[in-house]
TORGURO-503384 format. One record per atom (N, C-alpha, C): residue number from 1; x, y, z. Coordinates in Angstrom, 1 decimal. Layout:
% TORGURO-503384
rec seq = NUM&xx = X&yy = Y&zz = Z
...
END
This chain:
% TORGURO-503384
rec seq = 1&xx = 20.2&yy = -43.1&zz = -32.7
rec seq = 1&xx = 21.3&yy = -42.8&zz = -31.9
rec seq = 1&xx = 21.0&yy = -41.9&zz = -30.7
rec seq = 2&xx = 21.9&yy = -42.3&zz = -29.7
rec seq = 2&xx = 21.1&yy = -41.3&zz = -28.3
rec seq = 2&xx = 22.1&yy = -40.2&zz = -28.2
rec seq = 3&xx = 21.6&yy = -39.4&zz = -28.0
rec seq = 3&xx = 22.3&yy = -37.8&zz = -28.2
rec seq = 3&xx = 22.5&yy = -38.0&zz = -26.6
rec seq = 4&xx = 24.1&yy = -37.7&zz = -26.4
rec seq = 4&xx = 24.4&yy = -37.4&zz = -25.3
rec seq = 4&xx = 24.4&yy = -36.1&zz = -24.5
rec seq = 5&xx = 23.6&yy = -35.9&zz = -23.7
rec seq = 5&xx = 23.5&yy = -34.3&zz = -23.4
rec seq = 5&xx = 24.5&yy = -33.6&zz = -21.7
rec seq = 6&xx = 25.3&yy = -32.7&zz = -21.9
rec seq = 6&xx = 25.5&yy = -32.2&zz = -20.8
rec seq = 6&xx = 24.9&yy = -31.2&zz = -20.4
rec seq = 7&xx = 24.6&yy = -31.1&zz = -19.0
rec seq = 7&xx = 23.6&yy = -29.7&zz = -18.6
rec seq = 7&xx = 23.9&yy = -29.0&zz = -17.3
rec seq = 8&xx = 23.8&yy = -27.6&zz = -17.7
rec seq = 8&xx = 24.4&yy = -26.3&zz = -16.6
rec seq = 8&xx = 22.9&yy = -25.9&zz = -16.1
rec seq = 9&xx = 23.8&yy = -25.9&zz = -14.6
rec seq = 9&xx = 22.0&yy = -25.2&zz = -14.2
rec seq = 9&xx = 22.3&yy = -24.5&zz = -13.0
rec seq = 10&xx = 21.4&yy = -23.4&zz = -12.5
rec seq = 10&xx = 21.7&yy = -22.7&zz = -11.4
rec seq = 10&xx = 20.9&yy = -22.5&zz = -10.2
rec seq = 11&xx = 19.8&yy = -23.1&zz = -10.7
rec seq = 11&xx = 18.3&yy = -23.0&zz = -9.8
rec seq = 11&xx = 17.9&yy = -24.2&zz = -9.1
rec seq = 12&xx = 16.8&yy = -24.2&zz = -9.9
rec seq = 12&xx = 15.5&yy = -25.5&zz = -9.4
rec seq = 12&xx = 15.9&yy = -26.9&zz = -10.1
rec seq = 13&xx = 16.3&yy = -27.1&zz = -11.6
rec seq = 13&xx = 16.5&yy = -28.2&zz = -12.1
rec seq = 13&xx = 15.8&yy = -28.9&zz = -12.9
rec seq = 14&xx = 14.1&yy = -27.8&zz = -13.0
rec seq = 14&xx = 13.2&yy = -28.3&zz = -13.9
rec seq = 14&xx = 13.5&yy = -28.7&zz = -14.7
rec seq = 15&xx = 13.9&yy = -28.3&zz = -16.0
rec seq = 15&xx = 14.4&yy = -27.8&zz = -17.5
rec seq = 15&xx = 15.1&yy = -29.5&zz = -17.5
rec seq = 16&xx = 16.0&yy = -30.0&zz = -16.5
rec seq = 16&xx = 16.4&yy = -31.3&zz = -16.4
rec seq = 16&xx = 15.6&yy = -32.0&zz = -16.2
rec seq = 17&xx = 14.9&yy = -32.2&zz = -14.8
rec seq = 17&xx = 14.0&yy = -33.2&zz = -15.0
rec seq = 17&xx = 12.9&yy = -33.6&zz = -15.7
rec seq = 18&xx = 12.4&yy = -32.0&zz = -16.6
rec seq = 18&xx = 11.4&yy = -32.4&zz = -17.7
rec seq = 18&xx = 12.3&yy = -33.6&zz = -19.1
rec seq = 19&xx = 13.5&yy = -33.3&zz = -19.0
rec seq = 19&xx = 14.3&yy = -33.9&zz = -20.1
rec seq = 19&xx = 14.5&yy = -35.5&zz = -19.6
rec seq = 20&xx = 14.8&yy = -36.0&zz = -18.2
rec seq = 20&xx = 14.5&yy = -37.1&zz = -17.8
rec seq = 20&xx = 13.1&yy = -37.9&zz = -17.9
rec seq = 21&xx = 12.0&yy = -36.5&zz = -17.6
rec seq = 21&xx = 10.5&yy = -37.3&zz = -17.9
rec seq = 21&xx = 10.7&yy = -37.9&zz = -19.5
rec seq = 22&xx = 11.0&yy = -37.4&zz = -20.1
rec seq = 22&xx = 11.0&yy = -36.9&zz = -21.4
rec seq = 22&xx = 11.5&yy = -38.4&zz = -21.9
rec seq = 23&xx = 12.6&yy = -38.6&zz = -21.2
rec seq = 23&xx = 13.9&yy = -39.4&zz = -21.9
rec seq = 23&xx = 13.2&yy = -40.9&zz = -21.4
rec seq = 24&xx = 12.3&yy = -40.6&zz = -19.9
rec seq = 24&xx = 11.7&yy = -42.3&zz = -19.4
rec seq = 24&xx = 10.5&yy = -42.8&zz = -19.7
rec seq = 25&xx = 9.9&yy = -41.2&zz = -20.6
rec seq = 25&xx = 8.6&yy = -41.8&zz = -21.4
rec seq = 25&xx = 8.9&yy = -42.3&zz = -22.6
rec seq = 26&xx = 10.2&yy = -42.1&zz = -23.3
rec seq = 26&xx = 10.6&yy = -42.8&zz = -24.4
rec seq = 26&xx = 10.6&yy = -41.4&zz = -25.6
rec seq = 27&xx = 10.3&yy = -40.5&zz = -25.3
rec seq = 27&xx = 9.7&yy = -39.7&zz = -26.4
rec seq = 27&xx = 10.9&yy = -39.0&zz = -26.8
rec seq = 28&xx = 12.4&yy = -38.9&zz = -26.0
rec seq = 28&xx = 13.6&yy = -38.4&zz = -26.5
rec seq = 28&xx = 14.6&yy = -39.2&zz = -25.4
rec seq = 29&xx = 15.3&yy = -39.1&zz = -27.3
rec seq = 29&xx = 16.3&yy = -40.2&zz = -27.6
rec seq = 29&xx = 17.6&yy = -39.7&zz = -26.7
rec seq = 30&xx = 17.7&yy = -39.8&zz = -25.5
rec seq = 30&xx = 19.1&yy = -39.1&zz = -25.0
rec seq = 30&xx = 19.5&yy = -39.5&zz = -23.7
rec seq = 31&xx = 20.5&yy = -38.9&zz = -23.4
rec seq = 31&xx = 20.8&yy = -39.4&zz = -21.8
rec seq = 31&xx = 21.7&yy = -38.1&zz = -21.3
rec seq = 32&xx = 21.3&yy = -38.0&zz = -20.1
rec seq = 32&xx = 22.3&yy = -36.5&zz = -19.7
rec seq = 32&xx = 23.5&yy = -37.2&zz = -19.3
rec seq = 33&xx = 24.5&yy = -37.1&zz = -19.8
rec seq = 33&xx = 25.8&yy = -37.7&zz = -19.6
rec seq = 33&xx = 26.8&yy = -36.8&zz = -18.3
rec seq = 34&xx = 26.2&yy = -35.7&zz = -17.8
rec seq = 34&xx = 26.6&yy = -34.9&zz = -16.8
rec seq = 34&xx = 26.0&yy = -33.3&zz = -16.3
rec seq = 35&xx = 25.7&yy = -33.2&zz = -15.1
rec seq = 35&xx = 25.5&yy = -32.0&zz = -14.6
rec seq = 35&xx = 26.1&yy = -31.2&zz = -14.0
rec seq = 36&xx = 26.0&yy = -30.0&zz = -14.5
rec seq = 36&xx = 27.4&yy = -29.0&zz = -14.0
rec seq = 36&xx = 26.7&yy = -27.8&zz = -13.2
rec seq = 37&xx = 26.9&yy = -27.5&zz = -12.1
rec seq = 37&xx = 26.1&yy = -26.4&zz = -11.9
rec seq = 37&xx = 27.2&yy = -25.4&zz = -11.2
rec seq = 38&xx = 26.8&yy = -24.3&zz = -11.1
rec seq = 38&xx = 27.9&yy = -23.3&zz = -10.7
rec seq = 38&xx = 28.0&yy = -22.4&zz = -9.2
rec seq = 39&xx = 26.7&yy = -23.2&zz = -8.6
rec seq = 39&xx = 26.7&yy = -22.9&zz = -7.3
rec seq = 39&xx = 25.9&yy = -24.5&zz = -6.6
rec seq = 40&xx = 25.4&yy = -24.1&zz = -5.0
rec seq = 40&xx = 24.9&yy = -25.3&zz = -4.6
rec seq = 40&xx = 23.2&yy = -24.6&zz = -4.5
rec seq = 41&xx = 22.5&yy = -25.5&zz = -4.8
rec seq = 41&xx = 21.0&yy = -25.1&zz = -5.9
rec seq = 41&xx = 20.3&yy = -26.5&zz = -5.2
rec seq = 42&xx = 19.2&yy = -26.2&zz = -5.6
rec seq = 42&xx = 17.8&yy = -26.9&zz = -5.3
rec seq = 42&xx = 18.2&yy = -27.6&zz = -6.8
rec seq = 43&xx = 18.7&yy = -27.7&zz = -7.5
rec seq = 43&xx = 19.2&yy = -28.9&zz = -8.6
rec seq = 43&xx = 19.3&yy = -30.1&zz = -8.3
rec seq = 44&xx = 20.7&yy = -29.9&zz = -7.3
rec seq = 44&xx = 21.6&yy = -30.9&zz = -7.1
rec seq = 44&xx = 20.3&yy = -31.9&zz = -6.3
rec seq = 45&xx = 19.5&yy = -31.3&zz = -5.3
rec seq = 45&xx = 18.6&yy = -32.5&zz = -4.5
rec seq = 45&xx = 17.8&yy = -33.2&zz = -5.4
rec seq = 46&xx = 17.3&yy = -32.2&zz = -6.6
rec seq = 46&xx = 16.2&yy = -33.0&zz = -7.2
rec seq = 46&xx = 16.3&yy = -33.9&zz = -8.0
rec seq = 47&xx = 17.6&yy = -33.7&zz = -8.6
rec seq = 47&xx = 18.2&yy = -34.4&zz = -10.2
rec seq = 47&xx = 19.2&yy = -35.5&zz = -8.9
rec seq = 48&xx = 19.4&yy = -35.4&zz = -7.7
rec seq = 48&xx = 19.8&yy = -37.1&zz = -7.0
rec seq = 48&xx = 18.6&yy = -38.0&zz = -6.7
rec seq = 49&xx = 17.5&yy = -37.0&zz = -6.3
rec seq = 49&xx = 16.6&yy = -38.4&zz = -6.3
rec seq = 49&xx = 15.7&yy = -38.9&zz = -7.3
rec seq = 50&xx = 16.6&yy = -38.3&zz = -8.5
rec seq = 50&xx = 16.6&yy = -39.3&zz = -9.7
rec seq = 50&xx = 17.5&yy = -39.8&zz = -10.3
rec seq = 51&xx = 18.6&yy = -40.0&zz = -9.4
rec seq = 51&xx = 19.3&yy = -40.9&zz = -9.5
rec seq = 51&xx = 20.6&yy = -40.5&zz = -10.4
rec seq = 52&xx = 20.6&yy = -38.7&zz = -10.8
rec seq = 52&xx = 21.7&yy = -38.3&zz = -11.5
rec seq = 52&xx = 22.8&yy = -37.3&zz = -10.7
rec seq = 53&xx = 23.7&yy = -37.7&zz = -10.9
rec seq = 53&xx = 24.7&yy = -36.8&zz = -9.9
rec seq = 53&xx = 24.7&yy = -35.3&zz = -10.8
rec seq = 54&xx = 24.8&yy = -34.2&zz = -9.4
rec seq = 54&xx = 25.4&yy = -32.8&zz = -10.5
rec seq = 54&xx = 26.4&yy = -32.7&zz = -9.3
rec seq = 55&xx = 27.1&yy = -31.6&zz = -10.1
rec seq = 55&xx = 28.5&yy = -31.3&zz = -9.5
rec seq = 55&xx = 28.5&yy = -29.9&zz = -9.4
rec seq = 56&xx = 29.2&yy = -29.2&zz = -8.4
rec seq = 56&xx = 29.3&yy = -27.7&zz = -8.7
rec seq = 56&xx = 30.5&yy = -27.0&zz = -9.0
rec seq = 57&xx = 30.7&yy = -26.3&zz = -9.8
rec seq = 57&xx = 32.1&yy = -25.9&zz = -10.4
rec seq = 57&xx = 32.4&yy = -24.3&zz = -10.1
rec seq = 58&xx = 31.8&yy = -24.1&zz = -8.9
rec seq = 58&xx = 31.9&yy = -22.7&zz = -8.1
rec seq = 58&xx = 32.4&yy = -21.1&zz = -8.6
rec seq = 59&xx = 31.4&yy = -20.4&zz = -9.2
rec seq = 59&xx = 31.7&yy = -19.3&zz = -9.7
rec seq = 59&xx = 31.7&yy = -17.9&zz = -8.6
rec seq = 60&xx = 32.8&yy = -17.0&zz = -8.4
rec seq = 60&xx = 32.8&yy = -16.8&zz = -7.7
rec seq = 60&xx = 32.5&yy = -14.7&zz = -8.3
rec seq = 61&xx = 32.0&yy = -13.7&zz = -7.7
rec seq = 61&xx = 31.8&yy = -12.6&zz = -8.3
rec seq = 61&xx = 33.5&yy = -12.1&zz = -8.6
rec seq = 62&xx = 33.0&yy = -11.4&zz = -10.0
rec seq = 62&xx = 34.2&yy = -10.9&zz = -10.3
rec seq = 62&xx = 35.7&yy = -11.8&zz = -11.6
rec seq = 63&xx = 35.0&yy = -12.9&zz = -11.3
rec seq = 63&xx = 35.6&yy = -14.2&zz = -12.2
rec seq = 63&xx = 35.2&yy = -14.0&zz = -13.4
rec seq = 64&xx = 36.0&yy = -13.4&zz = -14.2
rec seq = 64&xx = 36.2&yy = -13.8&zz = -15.9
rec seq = 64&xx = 35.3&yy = -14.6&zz = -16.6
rec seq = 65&xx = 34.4&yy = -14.7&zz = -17.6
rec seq = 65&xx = 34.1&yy = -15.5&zz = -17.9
rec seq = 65&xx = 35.2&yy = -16.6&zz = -18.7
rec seq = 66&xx = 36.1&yy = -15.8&zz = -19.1
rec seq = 66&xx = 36.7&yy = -16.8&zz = -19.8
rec seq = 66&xx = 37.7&yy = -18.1&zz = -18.9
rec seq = 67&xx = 37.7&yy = -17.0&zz = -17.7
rec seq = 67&xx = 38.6&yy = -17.9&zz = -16.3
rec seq = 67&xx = 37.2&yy = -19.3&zz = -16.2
rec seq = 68&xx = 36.8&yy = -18.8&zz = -15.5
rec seq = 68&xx = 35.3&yy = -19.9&zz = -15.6
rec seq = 68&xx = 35.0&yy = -20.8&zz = -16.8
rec seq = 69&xx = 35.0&yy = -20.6&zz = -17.3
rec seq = 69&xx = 34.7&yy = -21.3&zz = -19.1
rec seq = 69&xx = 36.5&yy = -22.0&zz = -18.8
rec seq = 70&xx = 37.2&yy = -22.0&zz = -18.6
rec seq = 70&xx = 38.4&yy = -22.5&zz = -18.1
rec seq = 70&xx = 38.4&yy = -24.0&zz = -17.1
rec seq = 71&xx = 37.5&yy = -23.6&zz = -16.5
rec seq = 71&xx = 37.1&yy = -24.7&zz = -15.5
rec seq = 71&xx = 36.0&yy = -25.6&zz = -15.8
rec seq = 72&xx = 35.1&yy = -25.2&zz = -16.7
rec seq = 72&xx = 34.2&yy = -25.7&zz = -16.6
rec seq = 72&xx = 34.4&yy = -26.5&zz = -18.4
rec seq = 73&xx = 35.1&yy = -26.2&zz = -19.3
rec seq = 73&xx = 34.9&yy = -26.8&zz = -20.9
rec seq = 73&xx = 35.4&yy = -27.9&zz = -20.4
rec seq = 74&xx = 36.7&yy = -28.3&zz = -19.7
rec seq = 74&xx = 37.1&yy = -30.0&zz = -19.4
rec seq = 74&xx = 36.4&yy = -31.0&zz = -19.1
rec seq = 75&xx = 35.5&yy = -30.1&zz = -18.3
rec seq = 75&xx = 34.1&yy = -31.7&zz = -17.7
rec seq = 75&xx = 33.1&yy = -31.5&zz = -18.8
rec seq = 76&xx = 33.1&yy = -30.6&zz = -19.9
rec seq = 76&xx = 32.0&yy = -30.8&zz = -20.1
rec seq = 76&xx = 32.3&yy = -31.8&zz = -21.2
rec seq = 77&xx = 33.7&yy = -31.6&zz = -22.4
rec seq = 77&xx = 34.4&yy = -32.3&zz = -23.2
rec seq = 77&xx = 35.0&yy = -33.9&zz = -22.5
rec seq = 78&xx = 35.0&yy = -34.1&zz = -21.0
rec seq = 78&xx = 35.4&yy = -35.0&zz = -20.7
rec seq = 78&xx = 34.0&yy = -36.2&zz = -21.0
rec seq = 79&xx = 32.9&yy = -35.3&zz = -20.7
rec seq = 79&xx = 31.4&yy = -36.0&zz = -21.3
rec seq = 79&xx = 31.0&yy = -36.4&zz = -22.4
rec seq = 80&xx = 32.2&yy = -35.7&zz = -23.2
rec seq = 80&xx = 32.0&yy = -36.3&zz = -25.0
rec seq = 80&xx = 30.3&yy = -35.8&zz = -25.1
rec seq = 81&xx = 29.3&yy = -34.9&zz = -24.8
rec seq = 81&xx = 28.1&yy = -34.3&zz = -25.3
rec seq = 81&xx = 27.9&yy = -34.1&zz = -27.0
rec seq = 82&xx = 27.0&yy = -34.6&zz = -27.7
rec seq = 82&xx = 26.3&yy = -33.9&zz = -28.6
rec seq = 82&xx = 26.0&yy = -32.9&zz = -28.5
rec seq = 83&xx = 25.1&yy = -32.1&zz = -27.4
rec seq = 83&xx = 24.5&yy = -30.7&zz = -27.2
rec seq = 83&xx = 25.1&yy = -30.5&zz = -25.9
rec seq = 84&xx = 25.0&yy = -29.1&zz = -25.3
rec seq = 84&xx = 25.0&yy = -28.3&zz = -24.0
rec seq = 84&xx = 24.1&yy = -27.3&zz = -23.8
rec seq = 85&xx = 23.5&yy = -28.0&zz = -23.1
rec seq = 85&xx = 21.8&yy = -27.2&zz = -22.5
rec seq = 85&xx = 22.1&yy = -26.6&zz = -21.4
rec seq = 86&xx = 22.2&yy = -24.8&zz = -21.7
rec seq = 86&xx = 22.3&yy = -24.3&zz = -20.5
rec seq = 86&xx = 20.8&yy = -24.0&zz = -19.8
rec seq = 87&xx = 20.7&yy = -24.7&zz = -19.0
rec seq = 87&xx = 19.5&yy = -25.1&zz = -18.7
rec seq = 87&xx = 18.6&yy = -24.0&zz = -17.2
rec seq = 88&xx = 18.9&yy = -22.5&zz = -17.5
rec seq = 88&xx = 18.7&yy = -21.6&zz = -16.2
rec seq = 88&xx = 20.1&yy = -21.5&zz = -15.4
rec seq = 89&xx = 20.8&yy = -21.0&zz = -16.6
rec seq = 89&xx = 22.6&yy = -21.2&zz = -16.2
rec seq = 89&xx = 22.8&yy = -19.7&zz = -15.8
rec seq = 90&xx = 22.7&yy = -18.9&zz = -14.8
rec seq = 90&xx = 23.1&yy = -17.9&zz = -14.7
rec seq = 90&xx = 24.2&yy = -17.5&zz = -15.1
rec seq = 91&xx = 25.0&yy = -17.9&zz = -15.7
rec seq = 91&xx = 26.5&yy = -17.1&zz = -15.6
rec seq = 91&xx = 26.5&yy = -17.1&zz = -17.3
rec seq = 92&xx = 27.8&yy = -15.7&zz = -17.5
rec seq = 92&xx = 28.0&yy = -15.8&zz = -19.2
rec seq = 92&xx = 29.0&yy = -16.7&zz = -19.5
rec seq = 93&xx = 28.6&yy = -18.1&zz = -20.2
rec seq = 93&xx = 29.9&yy = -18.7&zz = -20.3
rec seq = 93&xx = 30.5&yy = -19.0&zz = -21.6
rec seq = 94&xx = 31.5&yy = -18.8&zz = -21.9
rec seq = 94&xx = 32.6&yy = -18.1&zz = -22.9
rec seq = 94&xx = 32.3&yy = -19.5&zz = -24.0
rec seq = 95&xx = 32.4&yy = -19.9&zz = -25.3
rec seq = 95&xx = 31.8&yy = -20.6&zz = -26.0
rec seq = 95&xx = 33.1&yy = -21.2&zz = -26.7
rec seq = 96&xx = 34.1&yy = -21.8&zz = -27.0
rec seq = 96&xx = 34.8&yy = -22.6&zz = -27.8
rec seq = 96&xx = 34.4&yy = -22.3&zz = -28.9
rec seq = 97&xx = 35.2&yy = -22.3&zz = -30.0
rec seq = 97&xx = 34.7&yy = -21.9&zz = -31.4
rec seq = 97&xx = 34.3&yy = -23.3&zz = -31.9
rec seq = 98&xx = 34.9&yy = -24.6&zz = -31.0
rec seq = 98&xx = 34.7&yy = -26.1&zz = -31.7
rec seq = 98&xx = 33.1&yy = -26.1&zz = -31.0
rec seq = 99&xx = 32.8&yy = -25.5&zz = -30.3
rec seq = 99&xx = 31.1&yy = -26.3&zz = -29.3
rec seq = 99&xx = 30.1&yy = -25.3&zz = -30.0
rec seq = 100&xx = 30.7&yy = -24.3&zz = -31.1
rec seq = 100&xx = 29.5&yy = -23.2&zz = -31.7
rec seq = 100&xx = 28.8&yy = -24.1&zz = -32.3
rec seq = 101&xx = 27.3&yy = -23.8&zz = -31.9
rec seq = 101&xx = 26.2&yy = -24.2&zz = -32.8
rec seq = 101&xx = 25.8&yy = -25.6&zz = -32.3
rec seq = 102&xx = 26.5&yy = -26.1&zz = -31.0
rec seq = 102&xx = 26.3&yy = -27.1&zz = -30.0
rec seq = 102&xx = 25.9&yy = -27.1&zz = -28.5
rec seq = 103&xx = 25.8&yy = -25.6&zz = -28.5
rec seq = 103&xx = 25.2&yy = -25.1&zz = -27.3
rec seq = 103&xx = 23.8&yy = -24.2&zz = -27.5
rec seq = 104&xx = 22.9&yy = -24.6&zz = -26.3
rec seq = 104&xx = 21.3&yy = -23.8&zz = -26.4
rec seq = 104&xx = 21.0&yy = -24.0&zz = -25.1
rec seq = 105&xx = 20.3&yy = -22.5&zz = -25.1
rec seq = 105&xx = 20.3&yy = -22.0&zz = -23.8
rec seq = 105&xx = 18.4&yy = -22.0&zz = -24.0
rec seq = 106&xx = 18.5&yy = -22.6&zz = -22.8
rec seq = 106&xx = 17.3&yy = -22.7&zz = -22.6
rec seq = 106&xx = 16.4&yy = -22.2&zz = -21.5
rec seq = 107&xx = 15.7&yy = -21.1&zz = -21.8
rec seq = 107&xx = 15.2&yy = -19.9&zz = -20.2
rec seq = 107&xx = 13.7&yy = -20.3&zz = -20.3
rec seq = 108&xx = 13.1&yy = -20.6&zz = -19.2
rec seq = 108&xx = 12.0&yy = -21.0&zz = -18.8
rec seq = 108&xx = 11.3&yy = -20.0&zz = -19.1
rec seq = 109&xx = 11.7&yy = -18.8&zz = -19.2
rec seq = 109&xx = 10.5&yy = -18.0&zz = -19.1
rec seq = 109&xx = 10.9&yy = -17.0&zz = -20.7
rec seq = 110&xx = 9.6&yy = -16.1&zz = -21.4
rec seq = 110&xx = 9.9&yy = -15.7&zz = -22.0
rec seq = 110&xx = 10.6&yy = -14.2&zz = -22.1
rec seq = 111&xx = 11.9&yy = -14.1&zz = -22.7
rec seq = 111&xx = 12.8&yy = -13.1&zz = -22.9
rec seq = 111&xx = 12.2&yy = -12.0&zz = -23.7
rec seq = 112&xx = 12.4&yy = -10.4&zz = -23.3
rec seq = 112&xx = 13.2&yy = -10.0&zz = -21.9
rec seq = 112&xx = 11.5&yy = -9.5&zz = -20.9
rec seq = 113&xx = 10.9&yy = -9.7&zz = -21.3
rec seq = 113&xx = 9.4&yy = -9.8&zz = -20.4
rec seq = 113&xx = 9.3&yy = -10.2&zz = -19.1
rec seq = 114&xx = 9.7&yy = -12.2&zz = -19.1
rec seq = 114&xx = 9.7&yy = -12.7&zz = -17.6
rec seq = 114&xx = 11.3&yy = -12.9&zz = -17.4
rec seq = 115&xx = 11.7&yy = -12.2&zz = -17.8
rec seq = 115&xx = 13.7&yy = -12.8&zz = -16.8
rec seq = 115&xx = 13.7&yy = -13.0&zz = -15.7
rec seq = 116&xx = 13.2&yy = -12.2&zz = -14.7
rec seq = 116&xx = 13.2&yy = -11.6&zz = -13.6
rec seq = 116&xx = 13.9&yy = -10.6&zz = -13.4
rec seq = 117&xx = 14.1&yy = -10.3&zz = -12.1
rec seq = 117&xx = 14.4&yy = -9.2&zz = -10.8
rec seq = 117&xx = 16.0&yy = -8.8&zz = -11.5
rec seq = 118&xx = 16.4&yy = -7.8&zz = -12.6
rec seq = 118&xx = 17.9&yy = -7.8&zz = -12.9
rec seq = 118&xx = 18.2&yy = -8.6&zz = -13.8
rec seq = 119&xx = 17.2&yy = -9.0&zz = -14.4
rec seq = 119&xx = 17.7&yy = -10.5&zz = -15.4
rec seq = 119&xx = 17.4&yy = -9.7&zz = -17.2
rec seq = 120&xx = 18.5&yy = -8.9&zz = -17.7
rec seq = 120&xx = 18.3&yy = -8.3&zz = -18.7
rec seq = 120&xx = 19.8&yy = -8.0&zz = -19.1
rec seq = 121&xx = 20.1&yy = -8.1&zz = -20.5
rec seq = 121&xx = 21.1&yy = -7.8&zz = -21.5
rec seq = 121&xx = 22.2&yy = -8.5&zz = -21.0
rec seq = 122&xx = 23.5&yy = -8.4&zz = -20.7
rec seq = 122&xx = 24.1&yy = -9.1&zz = -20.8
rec seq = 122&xx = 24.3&yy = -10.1&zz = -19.4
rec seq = 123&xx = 23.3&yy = -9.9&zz = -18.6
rec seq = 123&xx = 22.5&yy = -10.4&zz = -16.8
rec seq = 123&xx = 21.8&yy = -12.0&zz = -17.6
rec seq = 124&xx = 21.3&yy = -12.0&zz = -18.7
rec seq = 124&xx = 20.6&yy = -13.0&zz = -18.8
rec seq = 124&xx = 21.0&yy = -13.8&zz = -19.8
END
């Protein structure tokens, strides 16, 4: 069965396109059924010239997480997802008690050593 995947991102988009290498070498069984990103990112160019749209759902300073988590659970439920790979998702986003244990956040680098610049406790 192909695990439908939705993915949040804020950066570069690696963490995605490793999961497309991933998915066109055959080695995982999935398909990103949508990309959500929360600002406009070096994502959105790299994950179109492979052919997948992301969208940005604009987070703005000072916005609630739960206001944001407001905007952003509809698209992600409208994707019908198996998993939600926060995939270098800067923002804290509020979790549905129905999506517990269906979201994984996934940080490129190892925690709290390489976060970066401000990237610690509830920052990361």
């Amino acid at each position: 069965m192909t695990a439908a995947l939705v993915c949040l991102a804020s950066g570069s988009g690696r963490t995605i396109a490793n999961f497309l290498d991933k998915i066109e070498e055959g080695s995982l069984d999935a398909r990103v059924a949508r990309v959500i990103c929360d600002r406009e990112c070096s994502a959105i160019e790299r994950l179109s010239a492979r052919g997948v749209a992301a969208e940005v759902v604009p987070w703005t300073r000072g916005t609630p997480p739960e206001e944001y988590a407001g905007r952003v659970w509809p698209l992600i439920e409208e994707a019908a997802p198996d998993l939600v790979c926060l995939c270098g998702f800067l923002r804290l986003l509020a979790i549905p008690g129905a999506w517990r244990n269906r979201v994984m956040n996934i940080h490129p680098g190892l925690l709290p050593a390489f976060g970066g610049k401000g990237m610690y406790g509830e920052r990361v």
